[in-house]
C-alpha positions as CSV (number, residue, x, y, z in Angstrom):
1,X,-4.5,22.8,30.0
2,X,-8.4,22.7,30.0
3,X,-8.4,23.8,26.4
4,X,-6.0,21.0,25.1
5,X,-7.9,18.4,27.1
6,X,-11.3,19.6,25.3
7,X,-9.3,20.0,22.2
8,X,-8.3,16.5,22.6
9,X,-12.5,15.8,23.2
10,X,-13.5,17.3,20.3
11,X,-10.8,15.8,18.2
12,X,-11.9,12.6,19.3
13,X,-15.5,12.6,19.3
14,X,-15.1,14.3,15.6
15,X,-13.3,11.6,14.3
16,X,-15.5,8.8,16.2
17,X,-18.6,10.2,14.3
18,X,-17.2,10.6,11.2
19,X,-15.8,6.8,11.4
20,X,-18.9,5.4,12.9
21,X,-21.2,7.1,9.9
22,X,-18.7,5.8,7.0
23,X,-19.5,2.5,8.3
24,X,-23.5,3.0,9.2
25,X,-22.6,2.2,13.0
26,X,-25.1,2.6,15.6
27,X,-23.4,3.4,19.3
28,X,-24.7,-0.1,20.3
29,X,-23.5,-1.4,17.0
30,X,-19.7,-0.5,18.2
31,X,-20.1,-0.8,21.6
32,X,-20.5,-4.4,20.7
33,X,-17.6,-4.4,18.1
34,X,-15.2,-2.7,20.4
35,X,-16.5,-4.2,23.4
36,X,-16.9,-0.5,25.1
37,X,-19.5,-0.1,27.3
38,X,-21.9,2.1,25.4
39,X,-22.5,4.9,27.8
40,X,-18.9,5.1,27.7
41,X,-19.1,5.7,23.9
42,X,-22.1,7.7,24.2
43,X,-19.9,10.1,27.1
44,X,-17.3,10.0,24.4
45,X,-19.7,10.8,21.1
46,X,-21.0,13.5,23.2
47,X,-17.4,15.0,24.3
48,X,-18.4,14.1,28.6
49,X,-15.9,11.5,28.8
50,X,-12.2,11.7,28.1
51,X,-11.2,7.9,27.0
52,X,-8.3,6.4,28.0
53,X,-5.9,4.9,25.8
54,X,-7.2,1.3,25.9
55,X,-10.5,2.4,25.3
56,X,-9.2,4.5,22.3
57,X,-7.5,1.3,21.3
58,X,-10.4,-0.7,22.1
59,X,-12.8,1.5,19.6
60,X,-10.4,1.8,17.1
61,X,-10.0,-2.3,16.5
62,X,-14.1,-2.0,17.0
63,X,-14.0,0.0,13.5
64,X,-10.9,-1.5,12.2
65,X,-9.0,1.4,11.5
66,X,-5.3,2.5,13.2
67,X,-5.8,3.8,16.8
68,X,-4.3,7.7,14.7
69,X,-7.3,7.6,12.6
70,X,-8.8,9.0,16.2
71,X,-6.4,11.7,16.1
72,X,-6.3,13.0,12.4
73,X,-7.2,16.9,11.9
74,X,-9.6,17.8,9.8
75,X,-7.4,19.1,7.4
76,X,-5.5,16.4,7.4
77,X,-8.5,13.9,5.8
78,X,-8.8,17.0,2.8
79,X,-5.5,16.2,1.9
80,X,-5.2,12.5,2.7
81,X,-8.6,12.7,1.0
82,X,-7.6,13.9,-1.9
83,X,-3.5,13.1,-2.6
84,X,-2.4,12.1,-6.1
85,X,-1.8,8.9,-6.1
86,X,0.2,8.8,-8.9
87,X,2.9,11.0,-7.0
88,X,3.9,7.3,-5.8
89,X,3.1,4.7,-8.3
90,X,5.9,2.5,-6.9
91,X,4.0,2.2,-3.8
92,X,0.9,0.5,-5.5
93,X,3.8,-2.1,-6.8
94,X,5.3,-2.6,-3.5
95,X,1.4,-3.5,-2.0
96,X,0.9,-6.3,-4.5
97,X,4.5,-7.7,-3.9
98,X,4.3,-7.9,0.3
99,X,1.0,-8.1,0.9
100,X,2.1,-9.6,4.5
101,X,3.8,-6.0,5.3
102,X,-0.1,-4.6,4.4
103,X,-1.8,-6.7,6.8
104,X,-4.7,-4.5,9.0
105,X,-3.4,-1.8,6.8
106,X,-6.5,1.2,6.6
107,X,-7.6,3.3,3.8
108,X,-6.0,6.8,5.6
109,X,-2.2,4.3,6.2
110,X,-2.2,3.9,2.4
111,X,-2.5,7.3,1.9
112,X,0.3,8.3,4.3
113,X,2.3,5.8,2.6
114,X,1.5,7.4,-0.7
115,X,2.2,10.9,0.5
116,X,5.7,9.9,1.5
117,X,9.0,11.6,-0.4
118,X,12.1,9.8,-0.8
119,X,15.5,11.9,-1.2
120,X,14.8,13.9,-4.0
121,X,11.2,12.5,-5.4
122,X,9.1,9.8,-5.2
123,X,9.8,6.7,-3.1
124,X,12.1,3.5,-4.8
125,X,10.3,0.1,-4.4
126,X,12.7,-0.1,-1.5
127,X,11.8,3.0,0.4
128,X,8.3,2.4,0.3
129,X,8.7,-1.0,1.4
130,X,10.8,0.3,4.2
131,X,8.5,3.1,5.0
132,X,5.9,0.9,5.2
133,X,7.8,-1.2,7.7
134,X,8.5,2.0,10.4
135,X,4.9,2.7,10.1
136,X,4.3,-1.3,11.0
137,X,6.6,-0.6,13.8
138,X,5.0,2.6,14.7
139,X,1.8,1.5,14.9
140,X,2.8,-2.1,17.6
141,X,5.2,0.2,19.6
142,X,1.8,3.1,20.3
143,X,-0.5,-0.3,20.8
144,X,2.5,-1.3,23.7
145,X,2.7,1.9,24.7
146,X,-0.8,2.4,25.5
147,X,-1.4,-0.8,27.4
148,X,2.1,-0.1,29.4
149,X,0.2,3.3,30.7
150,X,-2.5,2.0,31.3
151,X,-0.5,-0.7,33.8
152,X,0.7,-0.3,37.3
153,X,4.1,0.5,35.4
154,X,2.6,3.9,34.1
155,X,4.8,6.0,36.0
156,X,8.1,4.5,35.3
157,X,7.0,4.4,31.3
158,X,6.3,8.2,31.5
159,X,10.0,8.9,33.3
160,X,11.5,6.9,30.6
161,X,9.3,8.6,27.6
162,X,10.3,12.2,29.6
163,X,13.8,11.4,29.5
164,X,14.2,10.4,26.1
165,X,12.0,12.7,25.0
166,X,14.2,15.7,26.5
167,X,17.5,13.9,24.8
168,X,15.7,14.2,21.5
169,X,15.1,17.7,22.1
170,X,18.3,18.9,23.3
171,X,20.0,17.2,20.3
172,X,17.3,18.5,17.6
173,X,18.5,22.3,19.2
């Protein structure tokens, strides 16, 4: 358990650097964007404080990226990095058509979006509208999610994520 929590840490703090130099942040600089106290992004930066999900969410608003953008391996920004966009062309389409469903959207959602397959190739105009919908969805259900845990209903949303969770495991085997 220790090692996944310092995993977690790392992973964090990582990402948080790399964010905060694309963007020529200071600590103070996003303490004052986010509205994080900045020895708590300092503790963070310096992998002495695990933050809590509001504070994740909190930071993440601060750089005005998508709270996963915190959580992305580093293998994972090679090959965002560096996807073909023409894999997709549709999806470039689909972005000037519904700019509404783009709204917030970051440079590392695009490329999800991009590196999405439809049933047997690329995505239709309607898939990649669609699969930019579920990500939309995605993205407000984990900003619920981690205000709901950070309530005084924390314990009942954990039952209810555990119970589902174990549903979607039994019928996945």
């Amino acid at each position: 358990m220790a090692q996944e929590a310092e995993a977690y840490l790392d992973k964090v703090s990582d990402n948080l650097w790399r964010l905060m130099a694309d963007q020529c942040l200071t600590t103070d600089q996003l303490a004052e964007r986010s509205g994080v106290d900045k020895r708590t992004v300092k503790g963070i930066l310096d992998r002495a404080k695990k933050p809590q999900p509001r504070t994740i969410g909190r930071l993440a608003q601060g750089l005005g990226v998508a709270t996963d953008a915190l959580f992305v391996e580093p293998a994972q920004r090679i090959y965002r990095g560096h996807f073909d966009h023409d894999t997709n062309p549709v999806v470039d389409e689909v972005i000037q058509t519904h700019p509404h469903v783009f709204a917030g959207w970051t440079g590392p959602d695009y490329d999800e979006l991009h590196s999405r397959m439809g049933t047997g190739g690329p995505l239709t105009a309607e898939g990649a509208l669609e699969a930019a919908r579920r990500m939309n969805l995605k993205r407000t259900l984990h900003e619920k999610l981690s205000v709901l845990l950070e309530s005084g209903h924390a314990d009942v949303i954990a039952d209810i994520v555990d119970v589902m969770y174990r549903r979607v495991v039994e019928q996945a085997g």
